[in-house]
PAVEX-149240 format. One line per field, with one value per residue (C-alpha): x, y, z. Coordinates in steps of 0.1 Angstrom, whole numbers, m for minus. Example, Ala and Ser with C-alpha at 12.3 -4.5 7.8 and 13.67 -1.06 7.14 Angstrom:
% residues 2
X: c(123 137)
Y: c(m45 m11)
Z: c(78 71)
% end
This chain:
% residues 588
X: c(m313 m314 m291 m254 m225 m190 m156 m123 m93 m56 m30 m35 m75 m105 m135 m167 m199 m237 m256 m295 m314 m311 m276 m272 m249 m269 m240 m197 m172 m133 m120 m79 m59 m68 m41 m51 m14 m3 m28 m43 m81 m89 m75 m96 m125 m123 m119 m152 m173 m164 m178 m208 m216 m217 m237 m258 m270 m296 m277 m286 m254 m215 m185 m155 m116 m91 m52 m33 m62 m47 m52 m84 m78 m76 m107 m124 m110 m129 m159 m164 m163 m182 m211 m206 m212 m239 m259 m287 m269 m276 m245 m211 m181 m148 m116 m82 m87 m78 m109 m128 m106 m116 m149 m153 m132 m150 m174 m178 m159 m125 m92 m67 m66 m35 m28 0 m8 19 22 15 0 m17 m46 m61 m95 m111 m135 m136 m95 m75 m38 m23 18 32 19 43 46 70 98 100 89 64 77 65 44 46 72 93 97 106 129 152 150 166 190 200 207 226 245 257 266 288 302 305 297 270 235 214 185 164 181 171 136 138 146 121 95 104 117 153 187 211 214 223 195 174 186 184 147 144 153 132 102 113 79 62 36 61 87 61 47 84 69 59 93 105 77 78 115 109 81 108 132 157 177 181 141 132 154 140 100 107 130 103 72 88 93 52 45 62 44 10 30 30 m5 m22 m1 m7 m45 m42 m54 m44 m55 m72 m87 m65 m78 m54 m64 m42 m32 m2 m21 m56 m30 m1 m11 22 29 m3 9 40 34 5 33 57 29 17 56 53 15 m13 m42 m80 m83 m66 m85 m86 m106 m118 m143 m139 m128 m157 m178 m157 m160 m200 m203 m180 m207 m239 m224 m208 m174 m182 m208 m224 m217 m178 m183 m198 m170 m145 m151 m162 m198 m211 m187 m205 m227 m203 m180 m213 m215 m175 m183 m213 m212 m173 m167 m148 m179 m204 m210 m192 m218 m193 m190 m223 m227 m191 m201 m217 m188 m160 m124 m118 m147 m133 m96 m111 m129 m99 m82 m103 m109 m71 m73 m89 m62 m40 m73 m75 m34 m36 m66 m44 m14 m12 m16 8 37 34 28 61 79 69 83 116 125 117 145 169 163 175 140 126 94 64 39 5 m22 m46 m50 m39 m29 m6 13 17 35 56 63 80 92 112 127 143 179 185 173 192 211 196 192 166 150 149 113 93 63 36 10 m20 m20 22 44 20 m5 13 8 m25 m54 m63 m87 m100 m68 m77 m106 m85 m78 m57 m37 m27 m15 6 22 33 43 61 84 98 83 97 92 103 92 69 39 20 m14 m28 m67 m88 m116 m99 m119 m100 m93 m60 m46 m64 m54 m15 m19 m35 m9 16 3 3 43 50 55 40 8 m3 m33 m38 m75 m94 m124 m128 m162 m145 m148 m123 m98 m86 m55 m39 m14 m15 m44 m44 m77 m75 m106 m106 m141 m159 m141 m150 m156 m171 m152 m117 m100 m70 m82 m76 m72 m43 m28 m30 m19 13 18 18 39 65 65 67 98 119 116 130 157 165 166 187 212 207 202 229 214 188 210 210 241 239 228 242 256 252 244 255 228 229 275 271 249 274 302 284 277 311 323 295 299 332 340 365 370 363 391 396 360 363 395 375 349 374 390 353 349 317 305 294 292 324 339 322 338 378 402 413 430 429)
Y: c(m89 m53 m42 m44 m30 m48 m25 m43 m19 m30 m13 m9 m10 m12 m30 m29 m49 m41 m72 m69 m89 m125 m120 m116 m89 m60 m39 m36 m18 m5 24 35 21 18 9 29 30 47 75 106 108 129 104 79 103 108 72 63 99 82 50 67 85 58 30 59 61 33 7 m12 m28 m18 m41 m25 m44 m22 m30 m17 m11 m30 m10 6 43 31 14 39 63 42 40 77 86 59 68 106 94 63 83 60 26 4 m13 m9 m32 m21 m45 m58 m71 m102 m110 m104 m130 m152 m145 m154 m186 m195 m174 m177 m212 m216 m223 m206 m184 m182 m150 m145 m119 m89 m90 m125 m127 m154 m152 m181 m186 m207 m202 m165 m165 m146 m153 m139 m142 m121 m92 m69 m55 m57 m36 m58 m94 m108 m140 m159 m127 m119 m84 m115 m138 m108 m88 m120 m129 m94 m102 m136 m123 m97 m116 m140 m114 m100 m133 m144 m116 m130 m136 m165 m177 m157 m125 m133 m134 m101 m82 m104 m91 m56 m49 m44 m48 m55 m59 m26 m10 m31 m21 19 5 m6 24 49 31 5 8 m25 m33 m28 m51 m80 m73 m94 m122 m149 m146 m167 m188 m196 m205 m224 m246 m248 m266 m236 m247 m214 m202 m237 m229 m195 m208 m232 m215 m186 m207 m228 m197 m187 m220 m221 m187 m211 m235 m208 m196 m237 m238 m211 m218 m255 m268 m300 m308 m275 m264 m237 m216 m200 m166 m138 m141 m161 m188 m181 m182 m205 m241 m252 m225 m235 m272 m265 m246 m272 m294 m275 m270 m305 m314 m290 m298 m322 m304 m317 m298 m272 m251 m219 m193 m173 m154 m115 m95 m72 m101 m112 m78 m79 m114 m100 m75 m96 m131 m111 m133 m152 m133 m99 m77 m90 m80 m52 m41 m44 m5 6 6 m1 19 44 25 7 44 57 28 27 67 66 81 91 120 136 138 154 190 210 238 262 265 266 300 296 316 344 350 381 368 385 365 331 335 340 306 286 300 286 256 247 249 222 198 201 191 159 152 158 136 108 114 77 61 86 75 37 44 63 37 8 25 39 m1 m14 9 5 m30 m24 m27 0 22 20 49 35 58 73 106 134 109 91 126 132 103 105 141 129 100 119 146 121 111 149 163 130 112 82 56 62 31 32 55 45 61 34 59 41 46 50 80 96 100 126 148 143 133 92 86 55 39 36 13 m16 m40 m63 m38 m28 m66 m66 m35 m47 m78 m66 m32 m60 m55 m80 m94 m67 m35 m10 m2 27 29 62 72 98 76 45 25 31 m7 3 7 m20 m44 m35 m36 m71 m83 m68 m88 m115 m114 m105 m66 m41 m30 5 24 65 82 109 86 74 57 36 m5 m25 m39 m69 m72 m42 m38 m1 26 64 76 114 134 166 162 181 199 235 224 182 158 180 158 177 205 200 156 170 189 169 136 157 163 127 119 142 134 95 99 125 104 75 93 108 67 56 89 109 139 155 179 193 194 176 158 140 168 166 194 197 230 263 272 236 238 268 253 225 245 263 228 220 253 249 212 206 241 255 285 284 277 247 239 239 215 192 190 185 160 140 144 166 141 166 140 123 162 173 133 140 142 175 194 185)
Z: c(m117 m136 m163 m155 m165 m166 m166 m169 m172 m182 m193 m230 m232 m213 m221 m213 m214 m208 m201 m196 m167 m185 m185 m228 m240 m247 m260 m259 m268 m265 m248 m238 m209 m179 m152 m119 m105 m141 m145 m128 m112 m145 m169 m153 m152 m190 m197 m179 m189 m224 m215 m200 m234 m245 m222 m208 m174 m171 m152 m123 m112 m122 m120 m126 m123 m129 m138 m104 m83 m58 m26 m8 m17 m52 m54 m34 m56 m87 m67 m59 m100 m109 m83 m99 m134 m126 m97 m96 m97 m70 m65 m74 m65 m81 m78 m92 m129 m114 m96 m130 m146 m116 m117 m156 m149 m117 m108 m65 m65 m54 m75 m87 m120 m139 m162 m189 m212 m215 m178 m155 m122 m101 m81 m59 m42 m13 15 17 16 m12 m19 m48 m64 m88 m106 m94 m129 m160 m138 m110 m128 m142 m150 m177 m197 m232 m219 m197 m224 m253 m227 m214 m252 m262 m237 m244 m284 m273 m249 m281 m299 m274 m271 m310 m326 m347 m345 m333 m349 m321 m334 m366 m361 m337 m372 m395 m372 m368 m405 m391 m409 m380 m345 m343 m360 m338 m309 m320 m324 m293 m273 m297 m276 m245 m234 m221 m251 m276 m263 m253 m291 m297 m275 m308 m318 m289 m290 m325 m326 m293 m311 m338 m313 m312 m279 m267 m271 m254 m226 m221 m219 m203 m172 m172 m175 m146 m122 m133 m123 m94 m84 m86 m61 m34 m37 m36 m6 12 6 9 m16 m23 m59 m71 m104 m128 m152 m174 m187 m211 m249 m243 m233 m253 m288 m283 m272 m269 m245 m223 m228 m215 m185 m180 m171 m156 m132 m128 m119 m84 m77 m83 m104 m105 m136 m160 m184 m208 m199 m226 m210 m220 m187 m194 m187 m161 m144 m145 m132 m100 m96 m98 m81 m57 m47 m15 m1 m16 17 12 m24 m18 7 m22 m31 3 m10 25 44 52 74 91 97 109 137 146 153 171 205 195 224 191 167 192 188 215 227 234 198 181 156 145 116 132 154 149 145 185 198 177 188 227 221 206 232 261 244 243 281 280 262 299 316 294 301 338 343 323 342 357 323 304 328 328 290 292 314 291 262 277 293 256 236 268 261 223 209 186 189 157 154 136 124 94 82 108 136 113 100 138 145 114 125 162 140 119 145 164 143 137 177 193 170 171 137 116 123 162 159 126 118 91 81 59 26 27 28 m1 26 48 19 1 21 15 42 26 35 75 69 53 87 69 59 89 101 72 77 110 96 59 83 107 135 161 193 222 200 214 188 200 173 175 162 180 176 193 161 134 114 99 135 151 130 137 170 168 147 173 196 182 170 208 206 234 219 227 219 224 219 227 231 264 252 227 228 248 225 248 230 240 267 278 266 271 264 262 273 254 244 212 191 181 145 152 141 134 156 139 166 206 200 176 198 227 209 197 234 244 211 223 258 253 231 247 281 261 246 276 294 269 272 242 267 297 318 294 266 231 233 206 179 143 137 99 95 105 132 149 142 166 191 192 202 227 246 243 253 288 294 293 308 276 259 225 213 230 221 185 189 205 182 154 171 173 138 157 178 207 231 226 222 259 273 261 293 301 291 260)
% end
């Protein structure tokens, strides 16, 4: 083992760590916060090119655990500035700040690490299998934390002296602590700075007057510590473990025994623990034992930050009819803008080549989709990077062109709407991700879910379609790789053959545009199934502006053969429904 370096990032410091081959702390130090979700790729650039100055460049091994570096882009993200500042590192694994606290507690055992600091979260281990609770952040919970305790404190103070008008002994030590005359002045204090640190800072105020045997302090430990607890319930039984071991990390517990007593046995009344213990193992160190014990296996580890990806990208692609070279195109650069538009040109020929010779799997495709909405059932588009912004693009045309719900054609996009924008290609590589998309938008039994990728490989998609499969839904898959692996758990495949693209690999080229194609044709046959369209007329357009108010009445005006006049009555009389307007008996 060479030297290693050990990042842990929260939200109101980092630490860090440099340990040399025998594992002894070489050097440490402090540096700003360092919550992923909270600040930009430069702030987290500075914070680590400060940390860099430093450590220096010398280091063999780098874990980093980062507040809010929850998802795959973000640790990617991490991974990509760390390999730009630490070039010759050999291994990096970047993760969630609660792994580190696992690590230091357990190292690659299994239990379940507890934290309560100025947020809470719970984090559980065993045989290769993750299963967290909480964590969602001060805004949204965070039971049991220094901010939860403090803020339902504040609350409960307030609440008496709306209801008395004077103040309880938990008011009283809110001012002692923060040099405040009145409850009034405290709250003026308050609001000059609501942020999370400086309302948790009002944490041993509750504790204290709890310890003292203040009824209303005791009440609020113990009905928060009960719902961290119970958080720790859900986790041991979702991994099954029976009687596991709990290490409780975070200053809450690290500098008020009685709190760690008490939510000792407010878990022991839910579950039966083997063992209970502080951890007071610094997260920096935490962060480098993640790095060089490498949680349940190193290439698992590893795969935290996408470290290996590359060869595991460079497999899923091999022999990818999108990634070959096309010959057609070679010299791009040597080409004058007449000769490049010709070969664009002549290449998009190509794209009604690739639908033709798909024809007979297009229209069962088509069929399948249509019977499921006639059925009532709803339509998903899955996909990564340009294949996901096409779907969400026929996605979202459909309530304003047909006037269906929002809901009936969904677009899930890896990486989340933020992705349709700004590129997060890291996103498609997370499997799991895509199972619990499928799972967390209600996907149901009956629903068609169409996963789109050029390659036909892409993990995001496949694991939604395997998760579709298994909930009961139609499970479609559309490429432009004919060579791609069977995926047995698919129903119906279109594999598109529009061969290289004129710049390899910009599958946003002729697999772009003949994807869109598909897209558009499998949902305006369904719409047209279910009777969104008469004739070859939208029907059921909204007419909410002035263009599509004008196209309304003309469809009134040629379907239900009126003048104008009559026309616009119609459509008044429908509150603008155009179909209802074009079905009134006549006249009208």
């Amino acid at each position: 083992m060479g030297t290693t370096l050990g990042i842990e990032g929260g939200g109101t410091k980092t630490t860090w760590a440099v340990l040399d081959p025998e594992g002894a702390v070489r050097a440490q130090g402090l540096a700003g916060p360092g919550n992923v979700s909270l600040l930009p790729d430069e702030e987290i650039r500075k914070l680590l090119a400060g940390i860099r100055a430093s450590v220096g460049g010398a280091v063999d091994t780098i874990g980093a655990a980062f507040a809010g570096c929850r998802l795959p882009v973000q640790r990617q993200r991490i991974d990509e500035l760390l390999r730009a500042l630490w070039p010759a590192a050999v291994r990096i694994v970047v993760s969630e700040d609660t792994r580190s606290a696992f690590a230091g507690a357990f190292g690659s055992g299994e239990g379940i690490v507890v934290i309560a600091g100025t947020g809470s979260n719970v984090q559980g281990h065993r045989e290769g299998r993750w299963e967290r609770a909480g964590g969602w952040g001060h805004i949204l919970g965070d039971p049991g934390s220094a901010y939860d305790l403090a803020h339902i404190g504040l609350q409960r103070v307030y609440d008496a002296l709306d209801a008395t008008g004077g103040v309880v002994s938990l008011g009283a030590s809110f001012l002692q602590w923060t040099g405040q005359n009145s409850l009034e002045e405290l709250f003026a204090y308050v609001l000059r700075d609501p942020s999370k640190d400086r309302i948790a800072a009002l944490a041993p105020c509750v504790l204290d007057n709890a310890a003292a045997g203040d009824p209303l302090a005791v009440d609020i430990v113990r009905s928060r510590s009960r719902l961290l607890a119970e958080q720790v319930r859900y986790v041991a039984e979702r991994l099954g473990l029976a009687r596991p071991r709990m290490a409780l990390v975070g200053g809450l517990f690290e500098h008020s025994e009685a709190y760690a007593t008490l939510f000792g046995d407010e878990v022991r009344s839910h579950l039966s623990v083997s063992e209970m213990f502080v951890s007071r193992v610094p997260g920096a160190l935490g962060a480098a034992r993640l790095a060089d014990e490498a949680l349940s296996a190193p290439r698992a580890a590893e795969a935290e930050s996408g470290s290996i990806r590359s060869r595991e990208i460079a497999a899923s692609l091999e022999g990818a009819l999108t990634e070959e070279r096309n010959p057609r195109s070679r010299f791009l650069d040597q080409k004058t803008v007449a000769e490049l538009v010709e070969l664009f040109l002549s290449e998009e020929k190509l794209v009604e080549r690739a639908l033709r010779d798909r024809q007979e799997e297009i229209t069962a495709v088509a069929a399948a989709v249509a019977a499921a909405l006639q059925e009532g059932n709803r339509l998903f588009y899955v996909g990564a990077g340009t294949s996901g912004r096409l779907g969400a693009l026929d996605a979202s045309e459909m309530p304003p062109t047909f006037g269906v719900p929002a809901d009936l054609v969904q677009a899930i996009m890896a990486g989340g709407s933020e992705a349709f924008f700004r590129s997060q290609e890291g996103a498609e590589d997370d499997r799991g991700a895509g199972a619990r998309s499928v799972i967390e938008r209600g996907v149901r039994k009956g629903d068609a879910v169409c996963g789109i990728t050029a390659s036909g490989r892409t993990p995001f998609v496949l694991g939604a379609l395997e998760q579709a499969a298994a909930i009961g839904a139609l499970p479609i898959l559309l490429s432009c790789n004919p060579r791609r692996s069977p995926v047995p758990f698919v129903r119906f495949s279109i594999d598109l053959p529009t061969g290289p693209e004129i710049v390899a690999g910009s599958t946003r080229l002729k697999a772009g545009t003949a994807t869109k194609l598909v897209l558009n044709l499998l949902s305006t046959i369904a719409m047209i199934r279910i009777g969104r369209v008469r004739d070859n007329r939208m029907i059921h357009v909204q007419p909410k502006s002035e263009k599509l108010r004008y196209r309304a009445l003309l469809l009134v005006m040629e379907l239900a053969s009126c003048s104008e006049e009559e026309a616009l009555r119609r459509l008044e009389c429908t509150d603008w429904r155009v179909a209802a307007a074009i079905d009134l008996p006549k006249p009208l």
